[in-house]
C-alpha positions as CSV (number, residue, x, y, z in Angstrom):
1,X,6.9,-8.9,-8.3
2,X,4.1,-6.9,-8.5
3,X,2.8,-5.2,-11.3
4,X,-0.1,-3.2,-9.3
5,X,0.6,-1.9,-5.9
6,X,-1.5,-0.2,-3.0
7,X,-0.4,1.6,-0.3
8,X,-2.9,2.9,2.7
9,X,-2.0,6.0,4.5
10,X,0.9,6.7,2.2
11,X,2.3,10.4,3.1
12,X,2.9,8.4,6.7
13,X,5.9,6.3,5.5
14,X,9.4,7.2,6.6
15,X,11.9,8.9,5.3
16,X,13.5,5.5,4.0
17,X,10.5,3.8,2.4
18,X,9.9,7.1,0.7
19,X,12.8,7.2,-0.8
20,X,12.5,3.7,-2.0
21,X,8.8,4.8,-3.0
22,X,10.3,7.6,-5.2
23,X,13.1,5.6,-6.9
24,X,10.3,2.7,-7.6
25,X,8.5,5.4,-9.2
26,X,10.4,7.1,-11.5
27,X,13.2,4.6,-12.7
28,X,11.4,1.2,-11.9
29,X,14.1,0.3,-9.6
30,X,14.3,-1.6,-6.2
31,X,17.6,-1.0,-4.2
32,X,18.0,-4.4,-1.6
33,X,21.4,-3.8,-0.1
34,X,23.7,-4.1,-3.1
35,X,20.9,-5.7,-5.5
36,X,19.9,-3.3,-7.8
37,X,16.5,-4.6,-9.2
38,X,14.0,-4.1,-11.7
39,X,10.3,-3.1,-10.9
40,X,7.8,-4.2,-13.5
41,X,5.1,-1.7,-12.0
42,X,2.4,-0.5,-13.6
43,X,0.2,1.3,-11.6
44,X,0.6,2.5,-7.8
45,X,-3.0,3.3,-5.6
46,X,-2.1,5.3,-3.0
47,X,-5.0,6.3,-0.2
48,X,-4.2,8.5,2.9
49,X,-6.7,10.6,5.2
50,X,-4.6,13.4,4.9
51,X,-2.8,15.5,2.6
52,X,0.9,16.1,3.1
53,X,2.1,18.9,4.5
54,X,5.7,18.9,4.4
55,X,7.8,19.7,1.4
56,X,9.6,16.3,1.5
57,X,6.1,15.0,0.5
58,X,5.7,17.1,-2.3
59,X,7.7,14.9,-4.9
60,X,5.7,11.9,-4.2
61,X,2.4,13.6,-4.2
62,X,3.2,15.3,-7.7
63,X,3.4,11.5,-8.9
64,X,0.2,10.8,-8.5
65,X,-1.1,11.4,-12.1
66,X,-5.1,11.4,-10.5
67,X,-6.0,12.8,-7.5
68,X,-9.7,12.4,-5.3
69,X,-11.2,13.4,-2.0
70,X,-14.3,12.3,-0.8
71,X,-16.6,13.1,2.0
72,X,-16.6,9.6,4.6
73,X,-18.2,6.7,3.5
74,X,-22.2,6.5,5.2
75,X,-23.5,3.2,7.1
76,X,-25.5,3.4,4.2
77,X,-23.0,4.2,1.8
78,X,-21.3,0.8,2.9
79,X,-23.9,-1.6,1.9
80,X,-24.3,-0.4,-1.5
81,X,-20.6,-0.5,-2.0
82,X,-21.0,-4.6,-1.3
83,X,-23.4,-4.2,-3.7
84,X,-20.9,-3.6,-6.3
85,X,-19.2,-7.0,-6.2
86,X,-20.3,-9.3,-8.1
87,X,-19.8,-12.8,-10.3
88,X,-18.7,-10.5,-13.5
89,X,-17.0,-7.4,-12.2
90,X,-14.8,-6.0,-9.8
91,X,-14.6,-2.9,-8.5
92,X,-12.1,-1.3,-6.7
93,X,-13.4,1.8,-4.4
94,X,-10.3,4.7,-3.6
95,X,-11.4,7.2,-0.8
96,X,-9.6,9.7,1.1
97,X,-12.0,11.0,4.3
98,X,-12.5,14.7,4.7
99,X,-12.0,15.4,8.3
100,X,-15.2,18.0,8.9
């Protein structure tokens, strides 16, 4: 199992997965059927291009230690971020797009 997760558009999950989400989250668990097991996660990277706006959303968004908008990624903006990759380093970019 994973000890680093990402999940794109996040707050768009169903009622199901976020309850699984949520019980991941705060006691490390994974129900499957009548398995009870244990999650050794670490961090979770959540992305969406909206914010939630139901209160059913609210518990998983307070999870979320560190939170970051940012404007939409340029043409321009895209290159550079290839830039970033290279032999030594990785870089991981996290963006959620303003809608303007």
């Amino acid at each position: 199992m994973a000890q680093v997760a990402f999940i794109d558009e996040i707050f768009k999950a169903n009622s199901a997965i976020l309850n699984t989400l949520l019980t991941i989250l705060n006691e490390r668990l994974f129900d499957n059927g009548n398995v009870r097991s244990k999650v050794p996660l670490v961090t979770l990277v959540g992305a969406s291009n909206e914010l939630p706006e139901s209160e059913e959303l609210d518990a998983l968004y307070d999870r979320f230690l560190l939170r970051k908008e940012v404007r939409q990624v340029t043409a321009a903006g895209v290159g550079r971020g290839c830039l970033l990759r290279g032999p030594q380093r990785t870089r991981v970019l996290l963006w959620r797009t303003l809608s303007r």
